[in-house]
C-alpha positions in Angstrom: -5.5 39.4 -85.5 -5.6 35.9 -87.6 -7.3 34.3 -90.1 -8.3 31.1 -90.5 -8.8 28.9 -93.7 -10.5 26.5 -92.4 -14.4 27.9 -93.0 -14.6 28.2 -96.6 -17.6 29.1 -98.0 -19.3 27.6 -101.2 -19.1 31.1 -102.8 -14.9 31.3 -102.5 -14.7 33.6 -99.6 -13.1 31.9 -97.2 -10.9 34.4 -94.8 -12.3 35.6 -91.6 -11.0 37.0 -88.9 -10.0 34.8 -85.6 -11.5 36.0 -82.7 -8.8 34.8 -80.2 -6.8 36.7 -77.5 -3.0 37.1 -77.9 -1.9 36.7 -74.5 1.8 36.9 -74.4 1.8 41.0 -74.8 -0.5 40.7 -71.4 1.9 38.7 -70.0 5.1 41.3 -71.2 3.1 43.8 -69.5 2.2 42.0 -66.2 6.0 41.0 -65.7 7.6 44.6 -66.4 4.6 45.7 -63.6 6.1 43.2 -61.2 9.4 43.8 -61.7 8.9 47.7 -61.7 6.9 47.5 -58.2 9.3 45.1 -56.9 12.2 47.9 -57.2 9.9 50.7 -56.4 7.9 48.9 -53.2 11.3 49.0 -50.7 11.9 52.4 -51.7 8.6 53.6 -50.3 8.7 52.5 -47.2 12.1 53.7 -45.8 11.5 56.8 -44.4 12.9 59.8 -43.5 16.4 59.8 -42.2 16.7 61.2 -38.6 19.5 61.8 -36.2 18.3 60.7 -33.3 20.1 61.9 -30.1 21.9 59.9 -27.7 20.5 58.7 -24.1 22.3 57.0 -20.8 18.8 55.9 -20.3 18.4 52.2 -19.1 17.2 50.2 -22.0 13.3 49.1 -21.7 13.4 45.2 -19.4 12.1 43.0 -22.0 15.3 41.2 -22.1 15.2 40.6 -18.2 13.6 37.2 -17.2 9.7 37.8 -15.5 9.9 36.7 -12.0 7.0 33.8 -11.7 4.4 34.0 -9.1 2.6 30.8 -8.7 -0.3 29.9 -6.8 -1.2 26.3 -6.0 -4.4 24.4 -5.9 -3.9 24.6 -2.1 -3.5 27.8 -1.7 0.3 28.1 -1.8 2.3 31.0 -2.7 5.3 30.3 -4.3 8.0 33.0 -5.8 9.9 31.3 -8.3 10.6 27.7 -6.6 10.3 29.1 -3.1 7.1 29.3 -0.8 6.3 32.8 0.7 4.2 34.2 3.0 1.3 36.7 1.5 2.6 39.5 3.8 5.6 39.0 2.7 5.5 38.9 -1.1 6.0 42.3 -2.0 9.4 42.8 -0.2 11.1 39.5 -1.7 9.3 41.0 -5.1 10.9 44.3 -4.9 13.9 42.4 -3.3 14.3 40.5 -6.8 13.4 42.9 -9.0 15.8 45.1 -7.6 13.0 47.7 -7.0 12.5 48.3 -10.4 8.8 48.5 -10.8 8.5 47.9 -14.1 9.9 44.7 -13.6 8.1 41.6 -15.8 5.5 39.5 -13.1 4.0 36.4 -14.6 1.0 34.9 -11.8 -0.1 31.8 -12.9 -2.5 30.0 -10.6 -3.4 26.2 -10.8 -6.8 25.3 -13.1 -8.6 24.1 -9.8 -8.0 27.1 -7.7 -10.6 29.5 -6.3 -10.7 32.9 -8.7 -10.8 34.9 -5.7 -7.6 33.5 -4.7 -5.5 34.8 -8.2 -6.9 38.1 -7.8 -5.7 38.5 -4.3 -2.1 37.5 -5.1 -2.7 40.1 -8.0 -4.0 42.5 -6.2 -1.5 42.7 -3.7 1.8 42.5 -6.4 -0.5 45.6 -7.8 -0.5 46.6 -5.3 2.8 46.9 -4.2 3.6 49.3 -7.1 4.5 47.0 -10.1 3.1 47.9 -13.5 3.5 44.9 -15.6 1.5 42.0 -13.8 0.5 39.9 -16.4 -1.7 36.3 -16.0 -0.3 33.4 -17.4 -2.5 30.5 -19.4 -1.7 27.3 -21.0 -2.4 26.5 -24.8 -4.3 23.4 -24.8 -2.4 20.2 -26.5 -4.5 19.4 -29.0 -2.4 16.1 -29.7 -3.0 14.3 -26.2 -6.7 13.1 -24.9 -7.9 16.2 -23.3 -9.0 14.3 -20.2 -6.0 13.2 -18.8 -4.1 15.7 -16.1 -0.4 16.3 -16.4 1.2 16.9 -12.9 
């Protein structure tokens, strides 16, 4: 706590206290906290320490590239860059994914194209025993006019 001089009285009593905050001591405090949680926060989190036991397992596909299924505004199948036949798809699926039916299957279908049509070509790769069928979507480009059609 501080006095100040500066409000003298007439009568010669001129010391009161000064009612401001000291904030470096706050500040000591705040930075020993930070530093403290900043050691203690990694600590934590680690866990407890395991041995976990060895597998000849295959590991999961997610490093495999998806096999694209595409369907035009047509009505065209294509796998990959190649046209196929609907009663054919399957077998050239299970051909490329080497019958692994976990295999990663993107179906994208052009904007244009009836709904119905997607979900048949869906259906069927469903189907046909794969798991992960997934639908694929374009982000819009917010930086060209939103009206114009790229090929």
């Amino acid at each position: 706590m501080g006095f100040s001089l500066e409000g003298r009285n007439r009568r010669g009593r001129g010391r009161h206290p000064q009612a401001d905050i000291n904030v470096t001591p706050m500040v000591d405090v705040m930075l020993v906290l930070l530093i403290i949680f900043m050691v203690a926060a990694p600590m934590m989190t680690s866990g407890i320490n395991v041995d976990l036991p060895k597998t000849a397992a295959k590991p999961v596909n997610a490093d495999t590239k998806p096999i694209t299924v595409t369907v035009r505004e047509d009505g065209s199948v294509y796998l990959g860059d190649n046209v196929v036949d609907m009663n054919q798809l399957v077998e050239q699926l299970k051909v490329m994914s080497q019958n692994d039916s976990e295999h990663r299957i993107f179906v994208k279908g052009d904007q244009h194209i009836n709904y119905g049509r997607v979900m048949e070509v869906m259906g069927r790769v469903t189907a046909g025993g794969f798991t992960h069928v997934a639908l694929l979507a374009q982000m819009p480009d917010t930086t060209s006019n939103p009206s114009s059609k790229t090929p």
